[in-house]
N, C-alpha and C positions, 0 to 999 in steps of 0.2 A: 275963307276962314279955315276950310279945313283942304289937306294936301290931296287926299283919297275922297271921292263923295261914294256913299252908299250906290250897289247897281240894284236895280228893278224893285226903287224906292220911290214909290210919289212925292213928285217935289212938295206939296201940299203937305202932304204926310208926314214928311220931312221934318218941315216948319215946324209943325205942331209938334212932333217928337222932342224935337231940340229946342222947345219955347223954354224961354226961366221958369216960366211957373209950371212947367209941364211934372218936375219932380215934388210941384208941392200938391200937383192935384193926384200925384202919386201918393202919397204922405193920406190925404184927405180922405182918400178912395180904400184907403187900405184902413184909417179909422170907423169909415163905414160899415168894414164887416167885421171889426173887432166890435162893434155894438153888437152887431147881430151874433158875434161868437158868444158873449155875455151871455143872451138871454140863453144860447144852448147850451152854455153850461151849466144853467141854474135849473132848465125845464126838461130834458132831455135824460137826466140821468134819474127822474121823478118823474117820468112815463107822461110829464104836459106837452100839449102841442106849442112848436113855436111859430104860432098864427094867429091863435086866439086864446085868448084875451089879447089886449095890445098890453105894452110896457106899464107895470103897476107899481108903486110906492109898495116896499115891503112890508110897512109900518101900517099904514092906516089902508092899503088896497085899493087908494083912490087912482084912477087912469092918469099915467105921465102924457101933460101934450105937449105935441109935440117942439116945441120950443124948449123946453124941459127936456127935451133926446136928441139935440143937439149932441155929437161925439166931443169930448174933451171940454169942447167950450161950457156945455150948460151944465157938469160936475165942477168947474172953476168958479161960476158964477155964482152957484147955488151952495158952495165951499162946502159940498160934499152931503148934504142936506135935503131931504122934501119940501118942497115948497110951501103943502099946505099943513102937514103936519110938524113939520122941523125933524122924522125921525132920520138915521145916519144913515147914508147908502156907503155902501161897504168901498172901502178906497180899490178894489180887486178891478170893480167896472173902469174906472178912469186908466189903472193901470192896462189891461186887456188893450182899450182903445189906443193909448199910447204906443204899446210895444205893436200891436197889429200896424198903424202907423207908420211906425220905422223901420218895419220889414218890412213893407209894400214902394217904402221909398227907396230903401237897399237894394232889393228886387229890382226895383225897373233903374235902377243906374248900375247895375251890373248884367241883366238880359237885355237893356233896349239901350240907355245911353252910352256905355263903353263898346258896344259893336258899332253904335255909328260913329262913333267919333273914330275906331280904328277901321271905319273902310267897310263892313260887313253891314246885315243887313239886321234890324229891329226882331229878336227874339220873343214878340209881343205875348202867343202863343208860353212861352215858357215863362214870364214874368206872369202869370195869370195861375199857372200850372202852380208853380211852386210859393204861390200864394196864398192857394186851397191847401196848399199841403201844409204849410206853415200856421195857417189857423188850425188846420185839427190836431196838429201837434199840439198847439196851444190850450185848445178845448178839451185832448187829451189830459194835459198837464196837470189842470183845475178841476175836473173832476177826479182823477184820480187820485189827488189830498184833500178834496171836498168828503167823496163819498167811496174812495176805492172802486170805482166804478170808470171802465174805458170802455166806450157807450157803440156797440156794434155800429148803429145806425152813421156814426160819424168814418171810423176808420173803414171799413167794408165798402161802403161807396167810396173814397179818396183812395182804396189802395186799386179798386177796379178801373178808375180814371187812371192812374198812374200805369197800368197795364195798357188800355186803349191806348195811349196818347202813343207808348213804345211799339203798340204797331201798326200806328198808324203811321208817326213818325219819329224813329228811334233819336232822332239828333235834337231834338226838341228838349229830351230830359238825358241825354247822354247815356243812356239803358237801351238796350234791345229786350227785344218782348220774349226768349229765350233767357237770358239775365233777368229779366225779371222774374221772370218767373220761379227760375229757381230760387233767387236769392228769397223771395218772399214765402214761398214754401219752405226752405231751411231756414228760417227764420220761423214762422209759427212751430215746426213739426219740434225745432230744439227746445223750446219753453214745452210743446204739451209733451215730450220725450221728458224732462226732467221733473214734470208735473209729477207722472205717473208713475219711475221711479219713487221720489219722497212718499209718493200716498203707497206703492206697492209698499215699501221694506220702512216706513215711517210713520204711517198712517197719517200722514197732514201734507195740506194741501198750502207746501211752500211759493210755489208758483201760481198768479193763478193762466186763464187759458188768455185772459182779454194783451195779459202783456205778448203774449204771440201774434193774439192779432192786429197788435201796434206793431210788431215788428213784421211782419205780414204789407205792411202798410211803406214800413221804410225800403223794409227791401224792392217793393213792386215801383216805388220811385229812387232810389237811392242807387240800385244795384247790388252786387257781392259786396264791392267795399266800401260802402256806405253802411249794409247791415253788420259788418266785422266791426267798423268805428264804431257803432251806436253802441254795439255789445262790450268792448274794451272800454270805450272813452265814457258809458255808460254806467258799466260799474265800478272803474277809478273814481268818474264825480260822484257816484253816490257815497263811496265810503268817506269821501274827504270832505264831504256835506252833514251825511249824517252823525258819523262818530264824535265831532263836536260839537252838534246840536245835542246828540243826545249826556256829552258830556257835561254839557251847559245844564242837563235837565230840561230841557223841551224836545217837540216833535216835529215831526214835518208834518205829517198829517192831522186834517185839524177835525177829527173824530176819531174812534177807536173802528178797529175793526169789527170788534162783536154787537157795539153798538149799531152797525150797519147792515151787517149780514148775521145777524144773530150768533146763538151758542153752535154753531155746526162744528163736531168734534173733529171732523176733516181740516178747520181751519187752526188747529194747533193748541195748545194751551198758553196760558202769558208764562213768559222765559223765554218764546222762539222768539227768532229773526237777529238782528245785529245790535247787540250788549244787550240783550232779552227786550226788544221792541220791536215790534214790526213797522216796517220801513215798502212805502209803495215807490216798485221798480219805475212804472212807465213813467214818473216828470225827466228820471234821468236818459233814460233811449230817447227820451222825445229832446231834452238841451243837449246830448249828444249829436241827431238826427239834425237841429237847430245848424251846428255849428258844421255840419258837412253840407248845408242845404247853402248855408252861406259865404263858405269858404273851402269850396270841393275841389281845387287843383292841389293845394297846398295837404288837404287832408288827404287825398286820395296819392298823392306821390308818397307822403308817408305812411301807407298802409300800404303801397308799391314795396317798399323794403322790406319790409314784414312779413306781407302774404304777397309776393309776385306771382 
């Protein structure tokens, strides 16, 4: 079938790699932990453990079982609904599972199924890697227009994974553990460098620290040019996002900020931010981040021209 066969690849291994369904049980496995991303974005940034209690109806707090937490399938069945109470489970869960889904299907037909089809060998190791890193971008995203909140506990451990993995082994995530490191340290040091600036000669606290340590997170897996695109292609998509939303008159974020973190005078008065609204940085470093995680020859050649 094929001209080249992978070298010091288990035939067995093989098989199962290159089965038909093997990308669907890629698809399934990556819905699994967009469930589990869900409950961390709901409990995690409200200081709950996500272990216990198990999955609960919002509405009436009755325990979901488990037939009911089925990924995608049991919000289709259930059209969106509690079983026993009828209240709405918010459409965010089924999308979460969806998109985690088709990045874990993405993933492994570009680390596992296009090396063996050209000859190389199953990147397994890196289709796992940037799997994790793709949900807490994700878990980033939702908390941060949930509650302005980028929840140490998530990016902090995935950017120290991203670190280990470059030196253990640099070819896995295409970064050395020197690259990483810098890129991830210039990355948080510019956001708390600009922080302190705006609060020195401003007195408001334009930035805040969590968006560094999301990019803290891109850099230690991304590299230099992966943290330059999240930065550029970061704040291109957010002006081109939010300046018509807010010209539409809505927001992106779905609370205010004072309602979250109180009247702290450090956080500005209303008028700041972009057409006098504030606007949360991290969804865009993270679908920038998205779009290099996914498409890194093509972005990284053209940030070659740029920043060689």
């Amino acid at each position: 079938m094929f001209e080249v066969l992978p070298v010091d690849v288990d035939p067995r291994l093989l098989m199962l790699l290159m089965a038909a369904w093997a990308p669907a049980l890629a698809f399934l496995f990556g819905a699994l932990w967009g469930s589990f991303a869900n409950v961390v974005i709901y409990r995690v940034p409200r200081d709950l453990s996500v272990v216990r209690p198990g999955s609960r109806c919002p509405g009436c707090e009755a325990p979901i079982a488990w037939y009911d937490n089925i990924p995608i399938a049991s919000y289709l069945v259930l059209r969106g609904r509690c079983r026993r109470c009828g209240a709405k489970i918010p459409l965010r869960y089924l999308v979460v599972e969806l998109l985690a889904g088709v990045m874990s299907f993405a993933l492994y037909m570009q680390h596992v199924l296009r090396p063996l089809v050209q000859g190389g060998a199953p990147a397994l190791g890196a289709w796992l890697l940037w799997l994790c890193f793709g949900l807490a971008l994700m878990i980033v995203t939702y908390t941060d227009i949930d509650l302005w909140v980028i929840p140490d506990e998530v990016v902090l451990p995935v950017a120290a994974l991203g670190l280990i993995a470059a030196a253990v082994d640099p070819a896995v995530l295409g970064v050395g553990l020197v690259e990483g490191l810098v890129a991830a340290t210039a990355g948080y040091l510019l956001i708390a460098g600009l922080r302190w600036i705006y609060l020195r000669w401003r007195g408001l606290e334009a930035l805040g620290l969590g968006d560094g340590k999301l990019l803290l997170m891109i850099g230690a897996f991304c590299g230099a040019r992966g943290l330059i695109w999240a930065l550029a292609a970061g704040a291109i998509q957010g002006l081109l996002v939010a300046v018509p939303l807010l010209v539409l008159g809505k927001r992106l974020a779905t609370s205010d900020l004072q309602e979250v973190h109180g009247d702290d005078p450090e956080l500005g008065a209303d008028g700041e931010g972009v057409m006098g609204a504030r606007v949360p940085f991290g969804p865009f470093l993270a679908i920038a981040a998205f779009e290099y995680m996914l498409i890194p020859e093509q972005i990284a050649a053209l940030v070659a021209l740029v920043a060689p």
